[in-house]
C-alpha positions as CSV (number, residue, x, y, z in Angstrom):
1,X,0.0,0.0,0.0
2,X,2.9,2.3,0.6
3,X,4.2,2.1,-3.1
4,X,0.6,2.5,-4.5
5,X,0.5,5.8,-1.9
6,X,3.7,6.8,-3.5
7,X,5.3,5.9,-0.1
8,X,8.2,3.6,0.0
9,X,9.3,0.3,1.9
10,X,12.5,0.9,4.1
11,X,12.5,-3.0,5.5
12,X,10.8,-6.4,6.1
13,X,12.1,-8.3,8.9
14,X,11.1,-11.7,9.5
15,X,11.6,-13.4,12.8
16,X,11.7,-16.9,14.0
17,X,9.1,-16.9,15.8
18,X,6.7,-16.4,12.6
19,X,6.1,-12.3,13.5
20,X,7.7,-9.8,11.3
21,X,7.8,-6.2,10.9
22,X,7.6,-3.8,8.1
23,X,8.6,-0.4,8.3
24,X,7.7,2.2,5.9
25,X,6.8,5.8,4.9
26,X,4.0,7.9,3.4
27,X,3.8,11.3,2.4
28,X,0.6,11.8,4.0
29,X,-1.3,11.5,7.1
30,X,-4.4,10.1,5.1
31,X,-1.4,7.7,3.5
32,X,-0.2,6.7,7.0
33,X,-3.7,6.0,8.0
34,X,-4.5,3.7,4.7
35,X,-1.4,1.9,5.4
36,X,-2.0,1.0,8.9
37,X,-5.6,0.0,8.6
38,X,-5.0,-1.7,5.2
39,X,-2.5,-4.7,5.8
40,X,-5.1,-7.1,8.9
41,X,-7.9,-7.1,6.7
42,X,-5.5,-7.9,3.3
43,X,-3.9,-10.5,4.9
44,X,-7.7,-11.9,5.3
45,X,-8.7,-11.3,1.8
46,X,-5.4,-12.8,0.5
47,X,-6.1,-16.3,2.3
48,X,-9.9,-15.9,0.1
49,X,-7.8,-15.2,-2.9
50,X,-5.3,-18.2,-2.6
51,X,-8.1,-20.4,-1.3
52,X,-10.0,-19.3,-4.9
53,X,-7.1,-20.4,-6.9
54,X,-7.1,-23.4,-5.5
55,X,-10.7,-24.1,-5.9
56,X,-9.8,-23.9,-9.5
57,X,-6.9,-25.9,-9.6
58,X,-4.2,-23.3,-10.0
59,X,-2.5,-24.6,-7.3
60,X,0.5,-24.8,-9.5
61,X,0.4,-21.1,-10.2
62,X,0.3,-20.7,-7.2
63,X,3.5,-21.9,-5.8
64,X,5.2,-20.1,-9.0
65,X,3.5,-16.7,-7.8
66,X,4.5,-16.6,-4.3
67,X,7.8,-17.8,-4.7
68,X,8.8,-15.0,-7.3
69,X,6.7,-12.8,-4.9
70,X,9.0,-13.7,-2.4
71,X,12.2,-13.4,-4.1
72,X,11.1,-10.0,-5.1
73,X,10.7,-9.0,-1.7
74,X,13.9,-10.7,-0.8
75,X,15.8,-8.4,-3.4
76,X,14.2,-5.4,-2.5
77,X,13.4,-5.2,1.1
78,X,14.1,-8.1,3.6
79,X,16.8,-6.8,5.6
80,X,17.7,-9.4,8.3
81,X,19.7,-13.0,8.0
82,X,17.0,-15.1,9.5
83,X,14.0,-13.6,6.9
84,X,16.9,-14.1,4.1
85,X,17.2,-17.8,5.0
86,X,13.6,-18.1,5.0
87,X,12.4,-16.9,2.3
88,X,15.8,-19.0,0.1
89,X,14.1,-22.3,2.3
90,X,10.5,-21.5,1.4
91,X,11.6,-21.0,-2.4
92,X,13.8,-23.9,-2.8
93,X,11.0,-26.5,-1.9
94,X,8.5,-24.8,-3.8
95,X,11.1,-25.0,-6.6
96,X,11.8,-29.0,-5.7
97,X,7.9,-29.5,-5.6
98,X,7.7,-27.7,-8.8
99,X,10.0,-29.6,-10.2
100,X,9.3,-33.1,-8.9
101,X,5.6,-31.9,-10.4
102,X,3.6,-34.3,-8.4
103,X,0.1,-33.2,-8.0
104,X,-0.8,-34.6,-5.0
105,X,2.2,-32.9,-3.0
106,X,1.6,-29.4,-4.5
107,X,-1.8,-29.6,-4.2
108,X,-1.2,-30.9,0.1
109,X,1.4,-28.0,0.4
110,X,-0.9,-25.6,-1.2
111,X,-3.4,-26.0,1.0
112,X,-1.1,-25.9,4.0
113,X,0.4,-22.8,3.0
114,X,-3.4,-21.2,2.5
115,X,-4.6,-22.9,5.7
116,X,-1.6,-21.5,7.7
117,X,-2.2,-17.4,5.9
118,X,-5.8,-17.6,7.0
119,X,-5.3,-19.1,10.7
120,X,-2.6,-16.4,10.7
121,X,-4.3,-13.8,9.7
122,X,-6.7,-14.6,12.6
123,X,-5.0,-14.8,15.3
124,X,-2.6,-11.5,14.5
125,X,-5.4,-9.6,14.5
126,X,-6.6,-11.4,17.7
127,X,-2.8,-10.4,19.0
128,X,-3.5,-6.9,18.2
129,X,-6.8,-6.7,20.2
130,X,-5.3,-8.3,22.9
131,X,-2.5,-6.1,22.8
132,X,-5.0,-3.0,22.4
133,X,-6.5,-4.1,25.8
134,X,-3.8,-4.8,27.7
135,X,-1.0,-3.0,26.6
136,X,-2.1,-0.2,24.8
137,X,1.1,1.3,23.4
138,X,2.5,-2.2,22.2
139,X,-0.5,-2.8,19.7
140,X,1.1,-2.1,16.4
141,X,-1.2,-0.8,13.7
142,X,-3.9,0.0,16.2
143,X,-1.4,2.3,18.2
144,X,-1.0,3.9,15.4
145,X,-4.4,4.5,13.9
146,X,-5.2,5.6,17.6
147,X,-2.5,8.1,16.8
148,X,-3.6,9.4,13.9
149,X,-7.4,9.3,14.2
150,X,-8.3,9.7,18.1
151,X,-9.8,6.5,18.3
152,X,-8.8,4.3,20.9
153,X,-6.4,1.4,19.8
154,X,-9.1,-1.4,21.8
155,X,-11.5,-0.6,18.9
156,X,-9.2,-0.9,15.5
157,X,-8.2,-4.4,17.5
158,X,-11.9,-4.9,17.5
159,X,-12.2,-3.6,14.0
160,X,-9.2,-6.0,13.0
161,X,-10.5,-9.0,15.1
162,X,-14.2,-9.0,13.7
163,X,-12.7,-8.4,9.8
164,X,-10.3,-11.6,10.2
165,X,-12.8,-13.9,12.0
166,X,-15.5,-13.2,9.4
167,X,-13.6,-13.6,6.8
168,X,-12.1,-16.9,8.8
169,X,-15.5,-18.1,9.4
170,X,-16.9,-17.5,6.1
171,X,-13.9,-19.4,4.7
172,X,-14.4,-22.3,7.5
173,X,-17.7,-22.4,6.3
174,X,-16.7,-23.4,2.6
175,X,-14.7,-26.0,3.3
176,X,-15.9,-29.4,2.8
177,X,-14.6,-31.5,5.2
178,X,-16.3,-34.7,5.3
């Protein structure tokens, strides 16, 4: 969102413990604002998209998508050794399942990797509301939106929280189990 705002990205650091940071700029307070609100509810939609592709069996495409995604963002932005070495791991066995180009094991990972973004995406955004209640000035994105709009931070966590577990739920609710 920064880049579309004619921002820019100054890092991406990813850390073992599977959080990560991003740190960028804007030009303007309306741009700051977009950027903090936008990325909880994208990550949401983004598990709906990837769960679409599969759907329709471009689970293929896929793996070839996010692992150029991925490199690009390595190139460009990831600034620490441990989100280097990630992101060269998470490429080279998509590249081995891409090569090996067994259905069956793309199609498993696939849905691993879209399971994991959407359970993800949940429970950040129920760490940020959690965060927002407890320790106000340690909530990330909803600090900052408190900053910048006078809202508290407890109700972009709320905002964040009831966006991811629709979206969770609605997803949940397409899946066919059994």
């Amino acid at each position: 969102m920064a880049l579309i705002l004619e921002g820019s990205v100054k890092k991406i650091e990813l850390f073992n413990d599977a959080s990560g940071t991003t740190t960028t700029s804007t030009k303007t307070k309306f741009g700051s604002f977009l950027v903090a609100f936008i990325g909880y509810p994208f990550s949401s939609l983004v598990s709906c998209f990837i769960f679409y592709l599969l759907s329709v069996g471009y689970e293929k495409g896929f793996l070839i998508g996010i692992s150029i995604l991925f490199l690009f963002m390595l190139v460009l932005w990831i600034r620490n050794i441990y989100g280097a070495i990630w992101i060269i791991v998470f490429c080279a066995i998509n590249g081995y399942l891409i090569y090996i180009n067994n259905a069956q094991y793309i199609e498993i990972v696939t849905l691993l990797y879209a399971v994991f973004i959407a359970v993800d995406a949940l429970f950040s955004a129920l760490t940020v509301l959690f965060l927002s209640i407890k320790q106000k000035d340690k909530a990330g994105d909803a600090t900052l939106l408190k900053k910048i709009t006078g809202v508290p931070a407890f109700i972009w966590g709320l905002i964040f929280a009831g966006i991811a577990g629709f979206v969770f739920y609605s997803l949940i609710g397409q899946l066919k189990l059994f």
